[in-house]
N, C-alpha and C positions, 0 to 999 in steps of 0.2 A: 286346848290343843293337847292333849292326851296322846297320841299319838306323834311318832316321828316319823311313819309309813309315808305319809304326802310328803316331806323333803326329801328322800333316798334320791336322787337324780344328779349323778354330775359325775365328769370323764376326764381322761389323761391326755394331753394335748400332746404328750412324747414318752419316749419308752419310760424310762427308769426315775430320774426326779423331772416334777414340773419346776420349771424356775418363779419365783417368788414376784419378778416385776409383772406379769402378766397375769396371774391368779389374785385371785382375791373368795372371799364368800360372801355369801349375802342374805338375807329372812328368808329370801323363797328357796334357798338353794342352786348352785351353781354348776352348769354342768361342767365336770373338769376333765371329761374326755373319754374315748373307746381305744382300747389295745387289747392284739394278741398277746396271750400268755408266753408265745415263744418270741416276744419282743420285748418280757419285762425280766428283769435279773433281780436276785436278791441283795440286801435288803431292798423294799421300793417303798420311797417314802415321798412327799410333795412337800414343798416347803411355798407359802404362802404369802402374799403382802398382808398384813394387819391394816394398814389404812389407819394408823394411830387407833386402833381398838387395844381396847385392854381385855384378854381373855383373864376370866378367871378358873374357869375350867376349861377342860380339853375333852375331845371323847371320837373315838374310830370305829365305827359299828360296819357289818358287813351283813348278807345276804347271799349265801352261796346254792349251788344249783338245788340243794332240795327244800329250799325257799325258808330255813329255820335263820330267825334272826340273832348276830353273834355281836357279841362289841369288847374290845381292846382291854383290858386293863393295864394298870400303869407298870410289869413287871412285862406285857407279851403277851400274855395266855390270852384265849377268848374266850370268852364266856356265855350261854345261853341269856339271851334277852328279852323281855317279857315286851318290847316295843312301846314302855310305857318313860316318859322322859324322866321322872320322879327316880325310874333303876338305873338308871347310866351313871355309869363310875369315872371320876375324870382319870381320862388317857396317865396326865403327869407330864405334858407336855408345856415347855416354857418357852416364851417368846423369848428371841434373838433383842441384843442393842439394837440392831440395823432396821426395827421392824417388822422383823417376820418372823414363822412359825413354821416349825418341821415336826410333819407328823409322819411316825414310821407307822406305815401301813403292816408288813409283813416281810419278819428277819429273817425268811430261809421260805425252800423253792416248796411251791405246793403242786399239790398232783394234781391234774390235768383232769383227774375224775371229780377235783371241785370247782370246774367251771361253767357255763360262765360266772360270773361273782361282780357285787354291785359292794364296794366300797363308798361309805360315805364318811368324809370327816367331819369336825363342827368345833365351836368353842361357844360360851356362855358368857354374855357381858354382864355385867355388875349389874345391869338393871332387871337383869333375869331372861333375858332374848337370848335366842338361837344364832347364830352364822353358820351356812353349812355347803356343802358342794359336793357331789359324789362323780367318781369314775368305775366305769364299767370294764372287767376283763372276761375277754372270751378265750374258747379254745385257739 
C-alpha cells in the first residue's frame, strides 16, 4: 500500500469540532462529513474517540481544489506530499486521559479560492496500520 490516495474519504458531521463520542477511524477510512466553508470557523479541528488505540503517530494531509497533495507538520505549515506513506511526518499530535485525539485541521481562515478541500486525518498503531477518516469542505 504505497499509496494513501484510496483512504482520502471522510466528512464533518457539524461545523467547527466533531465531538469525540461519535467519531472514531478505521483501516478503510471514515467518512467524517461534508460542510460549507461559510459554516466552519478557525481554528477547525475534530477531536476523535481512540477506542483504546494507542497512536504512535499522527498525520493531517489535505487535497485542495488544484488536486496537489499537502500534509500538516507538527509546527502548522503544510507541506508538499509526494502521496507516498513512507513521507508523512507525524502531525505531533497526542492523545488526551479521556481517550481521545484532537487534530487541528487549520488555525486560521482560508480563501475561498482553495475550495472545495478534502481533509484527511489518520494515526499509525504500533503494529504499523493506518486509522484514518477524511471530511470534505466546499464553497
Amino acid at each position: 500500500m504505497g499509496r494513501l490516495v484510496y483512504i482520502l474519504c471522510v466528512s464533518l458531521i457539524c461545523t467547527q469540532v466533531a465531538h469525540a463520542e461519535n467519531l472514531t477511524l478505521s483501516y478503510d477510512g471514515t467518512f467524517l462529513g461534508r460542510v460549507k466553508a461559510t459554516e466552519t470557523d478557525s481554528p477547525l479541528q475534530i477531536t476523535i474517540n481512540l477506542k483504546e488505540d494507542l497512536p504512535v503517530s499522527t498525520h493531517v494531509m489535505a487535497r485542495f481544489q488544484n488536486n496537489t497533495p499537502y500534509h500538516r507538520l507538527a509546527g502548522g505549515a503544510w507541506h508538499s506530499w509526494s502521496e507516498t506513506r513512507s513521507d508523512l511526518v507525524d502531525a505531533g499530535f497526542v492523545a488526551s486521559d479521556d481517550g481521545t485525539l484532537t487534530f487541528k485541521i487549520i488555525d486560521e481562515a482560508v480563501s475561498l479560492s482553495f475550495f472545495p478541500v478534502v481533509f484527511t486525518i489518520a494515526y499509525t498503531l504500533e503494529n504499523g496500520r493506518l486509522k484514518s477518516g477524511y471530511m470534505v469542505i466546499d464553497q
